[in-house]
C-alpha positions in Angstrom: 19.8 192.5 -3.9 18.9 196.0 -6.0 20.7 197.9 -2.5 22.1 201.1 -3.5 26.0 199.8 -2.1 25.7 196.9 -4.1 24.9 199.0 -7.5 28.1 201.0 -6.6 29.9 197.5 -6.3 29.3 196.6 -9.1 29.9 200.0 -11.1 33.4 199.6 -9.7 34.1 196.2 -11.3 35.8 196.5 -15.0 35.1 192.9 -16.7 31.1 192.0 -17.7 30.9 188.8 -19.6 27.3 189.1 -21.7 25.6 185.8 -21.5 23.3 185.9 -25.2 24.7 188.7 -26.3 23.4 189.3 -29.7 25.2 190.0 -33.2 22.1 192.3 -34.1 22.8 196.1 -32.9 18.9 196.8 -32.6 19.1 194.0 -29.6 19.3 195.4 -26.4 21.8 192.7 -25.3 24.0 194.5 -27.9 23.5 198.1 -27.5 23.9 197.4 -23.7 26.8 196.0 -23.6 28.1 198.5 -26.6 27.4 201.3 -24.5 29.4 200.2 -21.4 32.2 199.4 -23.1 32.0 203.0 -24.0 32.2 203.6 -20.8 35.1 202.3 -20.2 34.3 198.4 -19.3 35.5 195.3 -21.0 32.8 193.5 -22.5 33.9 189.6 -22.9 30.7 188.3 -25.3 29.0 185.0 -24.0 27.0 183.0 -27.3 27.2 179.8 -28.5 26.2 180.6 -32.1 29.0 183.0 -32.5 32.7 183.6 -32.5 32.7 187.6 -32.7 30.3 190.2 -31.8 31.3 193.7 -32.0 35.2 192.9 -32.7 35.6 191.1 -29.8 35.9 187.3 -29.5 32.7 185.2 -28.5 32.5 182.4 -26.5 30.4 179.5 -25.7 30.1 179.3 -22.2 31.1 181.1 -19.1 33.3 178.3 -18.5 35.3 178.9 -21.8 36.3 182.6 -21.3 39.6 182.2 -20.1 39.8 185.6 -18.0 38.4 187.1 -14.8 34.9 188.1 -15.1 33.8 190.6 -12.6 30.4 191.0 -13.9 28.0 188.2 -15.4 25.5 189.9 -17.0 22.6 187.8 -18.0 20.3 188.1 -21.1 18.3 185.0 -21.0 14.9 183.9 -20.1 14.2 183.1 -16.3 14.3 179.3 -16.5 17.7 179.0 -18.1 19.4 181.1 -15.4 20.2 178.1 -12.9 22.8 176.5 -14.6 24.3 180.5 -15.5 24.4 181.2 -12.1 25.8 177.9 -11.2 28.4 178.7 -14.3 29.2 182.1 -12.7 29.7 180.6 -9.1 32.3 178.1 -10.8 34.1 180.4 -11.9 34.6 182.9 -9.2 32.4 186.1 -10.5 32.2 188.7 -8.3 28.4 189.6 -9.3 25.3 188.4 -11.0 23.0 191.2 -12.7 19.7 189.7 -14.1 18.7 192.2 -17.4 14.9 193.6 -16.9 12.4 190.8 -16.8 15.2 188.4 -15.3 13.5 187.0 -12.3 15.0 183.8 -10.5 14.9 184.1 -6.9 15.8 180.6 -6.5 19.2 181.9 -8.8 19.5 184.8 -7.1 19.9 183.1 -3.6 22.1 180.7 -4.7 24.5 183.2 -6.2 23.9 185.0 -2.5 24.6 182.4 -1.1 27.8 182.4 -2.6 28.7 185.4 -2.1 28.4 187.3 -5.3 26.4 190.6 -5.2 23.1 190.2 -7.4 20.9 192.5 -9.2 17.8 191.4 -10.4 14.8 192.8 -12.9 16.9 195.7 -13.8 19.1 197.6 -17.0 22.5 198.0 -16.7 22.6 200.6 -19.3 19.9 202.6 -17.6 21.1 201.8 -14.1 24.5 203.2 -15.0 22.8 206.3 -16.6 20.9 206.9 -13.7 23.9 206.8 -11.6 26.5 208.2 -13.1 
C-alpha cells in the first residue's frame, strides 16, 4: 500500500470511476477528477443523486457502469467503504485509491487480498503532481 511501484501502477491505468463525485466544482471530488481527465484519463462519475457531472454520464453504483474500470477512486467517509471495496472486487478493478482522510484498513486488506493495488490517505491530484 502507498509503495512507490504501485503509484506508478496505477498512473498507468486510463479508466477511474469517482465514487461521490460531486456536481459542485468547488468540491474536491470534482476538481480532482476534472483535472485528470485533463490529463488524459477517463473519468466515469459514480453518484446516486445524479445522472451527469461534468458532461459525462453519472451512475449509481459501481455495479451499473457498464465498462472496465481501472481505477476506483473513492470519495466517501471511512465507514461506507466496505461495501465500495466489495463493489470494486465484483467487478474486476484493477486498484482501490482511498482520497485523503480515507482510512479503512479492514477495506484496504480485503481489496489486497484480492489482488487490487490500494492507496490509502492520499490525493490523486496531488500524487499525480508530485509525480509527473
Amino acid at each position: 500500500m502507498n509503495e512507490p511501484k504501485t503509484y506508478e501502477s496505477i498512473f498507468n491505468m486510463k479508466t477511474i470511476a469517482v465514487v461521490s463525485m460531486s456536481p459542485k466544482p468547488e468540491r474536491p471530488s470534482h476538481f480532482v477528477a476534472l483535472y485528470m481527465r485533463n490529463q488524459g484519463y477517463t473519468i466515469i462519475p459514480v453518484n446516486p443523486g445524479q445522472n451527469e457531472i461534468a458532461g459525462e454520464t453519472c451512475y449509481s453504483s459501481l455495479k451499473d457502469v457498464p465498462t472496465q474500470v481501472d481505477v476506483v477512486n473513492v470519495f466517501r467517509s471511512p465507514k461506507y467503504v466496505g461495501p465500495i471495496v466489495d463493489a470494486a472486487i465484483e467487478i474486476g478493478a484493477k486498484s482501490v485509491w482511498l482520497q485523503d482522510g480515507v482510512i479503512n484498513e479492514e477495506a484496504a486488506q480485503s481489496a489486497e487480498v484480492a489482488g487490487l493495488h490500494v492507496i490509502m490517505n492520499d490525493c490523486m491530484m496531488r500524487k499525480h503532481k508530485e509525480i509527473s
